[in-house]
N, C-alpha and C positions, 0 to 999 in steps of 0.2 A: 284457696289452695296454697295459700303464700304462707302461711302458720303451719301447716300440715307439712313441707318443704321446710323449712325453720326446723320441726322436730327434730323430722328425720335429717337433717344436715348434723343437728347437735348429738342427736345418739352417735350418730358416725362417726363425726369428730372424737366425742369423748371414748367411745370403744379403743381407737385405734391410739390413743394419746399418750399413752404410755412410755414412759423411755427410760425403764430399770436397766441398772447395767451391771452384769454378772462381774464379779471380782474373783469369785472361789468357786469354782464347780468341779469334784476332786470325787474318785472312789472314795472309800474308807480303806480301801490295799493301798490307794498312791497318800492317801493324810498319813496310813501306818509309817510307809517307807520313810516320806519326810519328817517323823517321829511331833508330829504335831500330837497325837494320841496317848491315852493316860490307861482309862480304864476301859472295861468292855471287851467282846470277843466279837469278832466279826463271822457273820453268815453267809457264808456265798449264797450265790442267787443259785435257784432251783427251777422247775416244772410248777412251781407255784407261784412262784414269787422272782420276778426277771431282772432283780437289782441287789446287790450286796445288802447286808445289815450292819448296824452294830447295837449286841444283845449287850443289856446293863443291867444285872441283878444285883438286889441287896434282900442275903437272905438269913439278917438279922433283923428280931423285931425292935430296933431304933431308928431313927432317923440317920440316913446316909446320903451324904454329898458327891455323885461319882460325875469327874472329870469328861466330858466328853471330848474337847477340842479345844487348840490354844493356837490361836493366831496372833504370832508377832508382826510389827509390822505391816498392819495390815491394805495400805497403801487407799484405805479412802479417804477422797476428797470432797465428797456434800455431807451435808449437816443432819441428812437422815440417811436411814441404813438400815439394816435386819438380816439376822439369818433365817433362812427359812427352809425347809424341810418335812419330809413323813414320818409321824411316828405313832406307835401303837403300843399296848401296853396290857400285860396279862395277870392278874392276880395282885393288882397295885391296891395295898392298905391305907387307907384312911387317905389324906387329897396331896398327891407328890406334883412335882411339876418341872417345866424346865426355865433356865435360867440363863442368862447373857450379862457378864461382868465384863465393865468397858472400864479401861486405865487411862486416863490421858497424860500428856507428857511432865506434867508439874505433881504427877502422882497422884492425882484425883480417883477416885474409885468408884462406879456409879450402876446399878443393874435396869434390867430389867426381867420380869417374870411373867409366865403365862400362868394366871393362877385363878382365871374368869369363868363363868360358868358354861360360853359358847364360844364357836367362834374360833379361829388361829390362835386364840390365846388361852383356848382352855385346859385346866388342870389335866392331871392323871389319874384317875380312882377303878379298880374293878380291873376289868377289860372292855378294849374299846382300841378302836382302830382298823387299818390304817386312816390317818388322817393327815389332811395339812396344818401345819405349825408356819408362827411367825413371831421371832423374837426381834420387834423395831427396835429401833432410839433414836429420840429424837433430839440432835444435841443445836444449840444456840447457833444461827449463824454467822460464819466470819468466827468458831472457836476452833481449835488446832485438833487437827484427826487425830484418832487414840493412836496409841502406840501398840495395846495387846487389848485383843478379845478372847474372852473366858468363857465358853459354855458347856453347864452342868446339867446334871438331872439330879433332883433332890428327891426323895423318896424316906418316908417316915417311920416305913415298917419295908413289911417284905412284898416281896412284888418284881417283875420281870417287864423291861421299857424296852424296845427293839426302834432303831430310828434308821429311815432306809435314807435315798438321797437326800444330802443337806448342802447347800449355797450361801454366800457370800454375796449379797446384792444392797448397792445404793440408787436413791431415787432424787429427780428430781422434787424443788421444793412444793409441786403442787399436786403430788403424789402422795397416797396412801399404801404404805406396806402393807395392812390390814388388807387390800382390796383384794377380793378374789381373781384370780386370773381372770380374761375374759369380762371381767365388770365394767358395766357401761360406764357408770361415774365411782365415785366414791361417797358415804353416807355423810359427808358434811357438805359437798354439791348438791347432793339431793336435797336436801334441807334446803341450801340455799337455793333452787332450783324451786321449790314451793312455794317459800316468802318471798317470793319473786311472782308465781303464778299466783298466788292469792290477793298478792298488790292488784296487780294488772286487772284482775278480775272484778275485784271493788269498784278499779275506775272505770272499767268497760260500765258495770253497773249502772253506775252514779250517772255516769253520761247518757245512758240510754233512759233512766228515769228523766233527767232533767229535760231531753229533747222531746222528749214521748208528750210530755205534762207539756212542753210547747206546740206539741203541733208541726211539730217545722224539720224539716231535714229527713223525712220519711225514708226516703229510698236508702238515705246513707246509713240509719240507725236498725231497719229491718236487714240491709246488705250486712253492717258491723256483726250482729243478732247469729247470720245464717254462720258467717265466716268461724266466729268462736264457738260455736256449734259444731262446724263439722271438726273444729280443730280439738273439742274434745273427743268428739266420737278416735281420731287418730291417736290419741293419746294415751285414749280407753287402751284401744287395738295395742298400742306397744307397751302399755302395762301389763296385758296380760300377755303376749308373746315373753315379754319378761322373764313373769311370773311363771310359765311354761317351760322357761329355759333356765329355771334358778338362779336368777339372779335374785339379789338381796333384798332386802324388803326397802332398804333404803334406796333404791333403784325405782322398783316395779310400784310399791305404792305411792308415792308422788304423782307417777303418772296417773295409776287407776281414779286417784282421788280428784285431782286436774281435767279427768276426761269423764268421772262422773260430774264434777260439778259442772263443767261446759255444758256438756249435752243436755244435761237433764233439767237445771236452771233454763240456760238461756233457747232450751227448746219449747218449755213448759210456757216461757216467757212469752213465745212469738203470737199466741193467738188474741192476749192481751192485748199488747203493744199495740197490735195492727187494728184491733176494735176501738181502741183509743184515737187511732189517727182517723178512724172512720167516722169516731165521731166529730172529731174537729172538725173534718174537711162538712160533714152535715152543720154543723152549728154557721162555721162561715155560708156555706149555701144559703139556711135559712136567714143571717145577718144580711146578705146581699138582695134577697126577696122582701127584705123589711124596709130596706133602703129604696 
């Protein structure tokens, strides 16, 4: 029950581990007033929809760059960052998308783009939305916070981008922007959360082959055997609570995989192992009646 406790300690931990910290959380009327705003018309909120907009057409068929938000000054201090926001999009020709242009003080110029096929970072085409976006960056640490952030909606042809709330948020360094709210880990813990579990699991292995083929240590290697058994059956259990709850595949399959291979290995395992110690303990029997 000590790995089962282990788990569930570490999903809790990493649930709760989070510590973004909002810089910009502004209507689209208070960005207007402060004239941070270029282009686009804003939506008030309605019976449908319970938060302003800001609508962004380009209804020529070329490719058009329109300004969404210009933060000067933007007063952050860690190495990673993002804005992030809702946006949805109706009659978007051929793959538009948005964009974050960071200036640093020595005049450097550096973007980033959602221009992916899933995910917070995925393009614009068709109609589709509401959705959450997330434009990171992830700048060197110990290099000088920008000074202005630029974000656009690029769009190729003609097509109508509506973007409801949008924030200003920096994260610690062991933070992913990517992560969905709510996300237990992030998919690069998950990862290492595996090669991790699939080590351990080798050596559980290895040690239970090599004591089994002795003979020797019975209680401790059938107890080891039961312990990582039920610990994957728990692990099964919160992969698919998970998976139930949407979390990420990088989340939810680690665990499924970890609690099938427990369970199902070193369950399959136990009726072996124990025939094997049965027979030892008969071999010395019959060495002691030869004696």
């Amino acid at each position: 029950m000590r790995y089962a406790s282990l788990l569930f300690c570490l999903v809790a931990s990493a649930a709760i581990a989070r510590a973004e910290q909002t810089l910009l959380d502004a209507s689209w009327s208070q960005l207007k007033a402060q004239g941070k705003l270029k282009d686009g018309a804003i939506v008030p909120a309605d019976a449908t929809t319970p938060h302003e907009r800001l609508r962004l057409q380009n209804t020529q068929a070329k490719e058009t760059r329109l300004r969404v938000l210009t933060l000067e000054k933007p007063q952050i201090a860690k190495a990673t960052y993002a804005v992030v926001g809702q946006v949805s999009c109706k009659g978007v020709e051929g793959k538009g998308y948005l964009e974050m242009w960071v200036c640093t003080p020595k005049g450097g110029k550096f973007f980033s783009r959602a221009l992916g096929d899933r995910g917070p970072m995925k393009h614009l085409a068709g109609t589709c939305g509401p959705r959450r976006f997330v434009l990171p960056f992830f700048a060197k640490a110990g290099s000088a916070p920008p000074v202005r952030l630029t974000v656009n909606v690029v769009l190729p042809g003609r097509g109508t981008v509506e973007l409801g709330p949008i924030a200003l948020k920096q994260y610690d360094a062991v933070e992913d922007p990517l992560a969905q709210p709510g996300q237990w880990w992030t998919d690069r813990q998950g990862g290492a959360l595996g090669g991790f579990a699939g080590a351990a699991i080798g050596c559980i292995g290895g040690l239970v082959g090599i004591l089994a083929a002795s003979g020797k240590w019975r209680s401790f290697v059938l107890g080891l055997m039961k312990a990582t058994c039920v610990f994957g059956l728990v692990a099964l259990a919160a992969g698919l609570v998970a998976l139930a709850g949407s979390q990420p595949g990088g989340v939810w399959y680690p665990l499924v995989l970890l609690g099938v291979l427990c369970s199902v290995l070193f369950g399959a395992l136990q009726p072996g192992v124990r025939k094997r110690y049965e027979q030892a303990e008969l071999r010395r029997m019959q060495a002691q009646d030869i004696a």
